[in-house]
LUMSEKE-633213 format. One record per residue (C-alpha): residue in one letter; residue number from 1; x, y, z. Coordinates in nm, 4 decimals. Example, Ala and Ser with C-alpha at 12.3 -4.5 7.8 and 13.67 -1.06 7.14 Angstrom:
<pt><residu>A</residu><num>1</num><east>1.2300</east><north>-0.4500</north><up>0.7800</up></pt>
<pt><residu>S</residu><num>2</num><east>1.3670</east><north>-0.1060</north><up>0.7140</up></pt>
! end
This chain:
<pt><residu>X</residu><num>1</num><east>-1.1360</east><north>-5.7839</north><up>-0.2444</up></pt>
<pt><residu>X</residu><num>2</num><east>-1.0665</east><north>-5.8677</north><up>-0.5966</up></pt>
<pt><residu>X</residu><num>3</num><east>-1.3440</east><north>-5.8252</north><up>-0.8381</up></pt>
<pt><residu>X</residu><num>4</num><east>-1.4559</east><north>-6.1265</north><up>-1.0712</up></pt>
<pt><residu>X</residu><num>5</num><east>-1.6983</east><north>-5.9136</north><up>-1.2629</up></pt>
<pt><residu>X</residu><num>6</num><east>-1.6682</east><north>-5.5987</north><up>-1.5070</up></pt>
<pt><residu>X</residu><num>7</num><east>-2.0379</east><north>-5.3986</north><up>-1.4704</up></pt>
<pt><residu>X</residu><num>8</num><east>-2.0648</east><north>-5.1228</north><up>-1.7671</up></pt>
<pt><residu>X</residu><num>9</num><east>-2.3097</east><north>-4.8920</north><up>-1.6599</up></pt>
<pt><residu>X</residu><num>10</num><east>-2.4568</east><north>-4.5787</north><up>-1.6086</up></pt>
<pt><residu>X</residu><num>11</num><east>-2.5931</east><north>-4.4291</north><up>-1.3356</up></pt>
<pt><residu>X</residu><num>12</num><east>-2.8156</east><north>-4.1459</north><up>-1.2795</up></pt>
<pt><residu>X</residu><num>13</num><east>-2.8728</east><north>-3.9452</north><up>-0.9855</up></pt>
<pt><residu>X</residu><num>14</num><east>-3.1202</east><north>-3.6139</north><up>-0.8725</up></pt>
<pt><residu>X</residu><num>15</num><east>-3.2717</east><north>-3.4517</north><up>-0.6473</up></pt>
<pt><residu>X</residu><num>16</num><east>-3.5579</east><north>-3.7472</north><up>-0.6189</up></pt>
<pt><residu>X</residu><num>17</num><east>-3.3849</east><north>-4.0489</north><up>-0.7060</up></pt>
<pt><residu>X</residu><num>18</num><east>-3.0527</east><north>-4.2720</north><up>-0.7457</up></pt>
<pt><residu>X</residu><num>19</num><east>-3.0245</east><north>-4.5387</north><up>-1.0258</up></pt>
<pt><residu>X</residu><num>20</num><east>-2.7990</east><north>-4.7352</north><up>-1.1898</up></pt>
<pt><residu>X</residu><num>21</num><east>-2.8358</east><north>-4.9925</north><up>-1.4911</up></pt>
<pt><residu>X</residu><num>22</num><east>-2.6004</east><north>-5.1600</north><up>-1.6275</up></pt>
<pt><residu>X</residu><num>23</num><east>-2.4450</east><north>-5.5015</north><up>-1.8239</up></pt>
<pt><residu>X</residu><num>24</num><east>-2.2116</east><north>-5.7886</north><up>-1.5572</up></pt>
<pt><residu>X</residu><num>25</num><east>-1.9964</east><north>-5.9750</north><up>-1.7255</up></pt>
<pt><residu>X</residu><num>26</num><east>-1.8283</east><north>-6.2281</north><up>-1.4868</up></pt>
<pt><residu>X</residu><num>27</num><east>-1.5291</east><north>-6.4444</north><up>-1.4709</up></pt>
<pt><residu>X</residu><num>28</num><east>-1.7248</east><north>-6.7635</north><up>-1.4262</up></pt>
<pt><residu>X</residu><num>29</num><east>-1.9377</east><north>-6.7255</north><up>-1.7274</up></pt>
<pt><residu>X</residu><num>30</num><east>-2.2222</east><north>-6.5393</north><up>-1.5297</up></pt>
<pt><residu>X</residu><num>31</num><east>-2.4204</east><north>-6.2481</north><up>-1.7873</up></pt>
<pt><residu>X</residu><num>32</num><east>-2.6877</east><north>-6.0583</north><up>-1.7033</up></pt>
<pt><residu>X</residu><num>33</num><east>-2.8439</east><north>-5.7419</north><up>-1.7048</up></pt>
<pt><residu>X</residu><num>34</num><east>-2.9674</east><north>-5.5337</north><up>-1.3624</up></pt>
<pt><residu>X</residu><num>35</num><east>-3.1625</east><north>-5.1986</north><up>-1.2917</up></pt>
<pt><residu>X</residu><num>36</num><east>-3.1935</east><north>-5.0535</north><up>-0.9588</up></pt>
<pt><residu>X</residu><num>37</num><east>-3.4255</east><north>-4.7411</north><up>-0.8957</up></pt>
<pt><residu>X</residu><num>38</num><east>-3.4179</east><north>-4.6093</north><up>-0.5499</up></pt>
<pt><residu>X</residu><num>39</num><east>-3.6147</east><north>-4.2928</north><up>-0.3520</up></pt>
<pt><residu>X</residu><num>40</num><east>-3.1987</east><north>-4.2037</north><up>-0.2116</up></pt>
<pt><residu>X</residu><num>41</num><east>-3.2024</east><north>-3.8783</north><up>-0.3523</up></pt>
<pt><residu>X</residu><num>42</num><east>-3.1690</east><north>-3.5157</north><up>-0.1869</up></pt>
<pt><residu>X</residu><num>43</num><east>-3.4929</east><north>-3.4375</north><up>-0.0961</up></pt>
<pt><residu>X</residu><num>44</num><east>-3.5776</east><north>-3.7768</north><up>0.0774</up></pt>
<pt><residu>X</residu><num>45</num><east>-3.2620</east><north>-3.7657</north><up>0.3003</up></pt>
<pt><residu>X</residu><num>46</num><east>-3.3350</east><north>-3.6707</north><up>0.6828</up></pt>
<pt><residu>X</residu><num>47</num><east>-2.9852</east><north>-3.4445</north><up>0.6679</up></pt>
<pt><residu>X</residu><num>48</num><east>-2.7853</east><north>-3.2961</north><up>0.3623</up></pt>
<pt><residu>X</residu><num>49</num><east>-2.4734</east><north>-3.5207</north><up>0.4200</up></pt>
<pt><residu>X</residu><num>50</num><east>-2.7256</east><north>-3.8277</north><up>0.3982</up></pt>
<pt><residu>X</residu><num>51</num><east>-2.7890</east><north>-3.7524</north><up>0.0552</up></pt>
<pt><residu>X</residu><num>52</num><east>-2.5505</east><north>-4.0428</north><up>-0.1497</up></pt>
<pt><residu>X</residu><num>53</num><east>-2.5399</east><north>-4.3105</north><up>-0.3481</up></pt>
<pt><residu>X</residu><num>54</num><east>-2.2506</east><north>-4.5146</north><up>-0.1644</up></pt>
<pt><residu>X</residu><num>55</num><east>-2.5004</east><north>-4.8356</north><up>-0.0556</up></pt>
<pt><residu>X</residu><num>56</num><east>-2.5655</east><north>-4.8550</north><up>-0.4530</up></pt>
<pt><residu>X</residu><num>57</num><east>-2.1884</east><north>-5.0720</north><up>-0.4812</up></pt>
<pt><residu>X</residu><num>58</num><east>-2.2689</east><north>-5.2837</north><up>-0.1943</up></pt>
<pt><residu>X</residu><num>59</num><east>-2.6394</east><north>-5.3382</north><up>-0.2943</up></pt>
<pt><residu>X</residu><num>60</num><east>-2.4923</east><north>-5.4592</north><up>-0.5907</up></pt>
<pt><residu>X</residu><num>61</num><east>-2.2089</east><north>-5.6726</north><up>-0.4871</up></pt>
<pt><residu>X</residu><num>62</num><east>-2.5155</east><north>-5.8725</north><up>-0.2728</up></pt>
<pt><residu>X</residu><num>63</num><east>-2.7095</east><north>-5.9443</north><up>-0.5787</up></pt>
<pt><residu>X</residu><num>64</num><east>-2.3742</east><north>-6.0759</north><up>-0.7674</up></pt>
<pt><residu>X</residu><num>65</num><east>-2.3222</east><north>-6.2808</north><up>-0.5021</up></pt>
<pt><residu>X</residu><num>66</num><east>-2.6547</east><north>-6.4190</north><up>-0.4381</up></pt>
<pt><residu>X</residu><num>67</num><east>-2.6765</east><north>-6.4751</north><up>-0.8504</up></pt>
<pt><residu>X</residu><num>68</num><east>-2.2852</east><north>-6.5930</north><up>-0.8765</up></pt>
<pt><residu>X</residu><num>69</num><east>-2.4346</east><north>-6.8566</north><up>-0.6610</up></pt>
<pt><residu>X</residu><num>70</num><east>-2.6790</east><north>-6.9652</north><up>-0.8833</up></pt>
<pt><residu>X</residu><num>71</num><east>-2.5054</east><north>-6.9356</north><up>-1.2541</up></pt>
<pt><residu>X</residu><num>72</num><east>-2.1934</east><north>-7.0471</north><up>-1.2006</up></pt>
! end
């Protein structure tokens, strides 16, 4: 699907943690800042190929939603 948002962020990733901060801008007027911290890094995974970041997107795309909801 389309997006209706443009996130600037940066993101930050070890062997410990996964994070990602950033600035949403969307379509429909919605602006607002977001952090997320999270325990997905290396050493916490049960298996090497666990080790990722990929839930981060969709973890975010829910709390858009949830907020687009609510803004707009």
């Amino acid at each position: 699907a389309a997006a209706d948002a443009v996130f600037a962020h940066k993101t930050g990733n070890s062997e410990n943690y996964a994070s990602d901060a950033g600035l949403v801008q969307g379509d429909g007027g919605r602006r607002y800042l977001i952090a997320l911290l999270t325990t997905l890094g290396a050493r916490h995974a049960p298996h090497p190929g666990c080790a990722t970041d990929w839930c981060v997107p969709r973890i975010g795309a829910a709390v858009d939603a949830w907020l687009k909801a609510r803004l707009e």
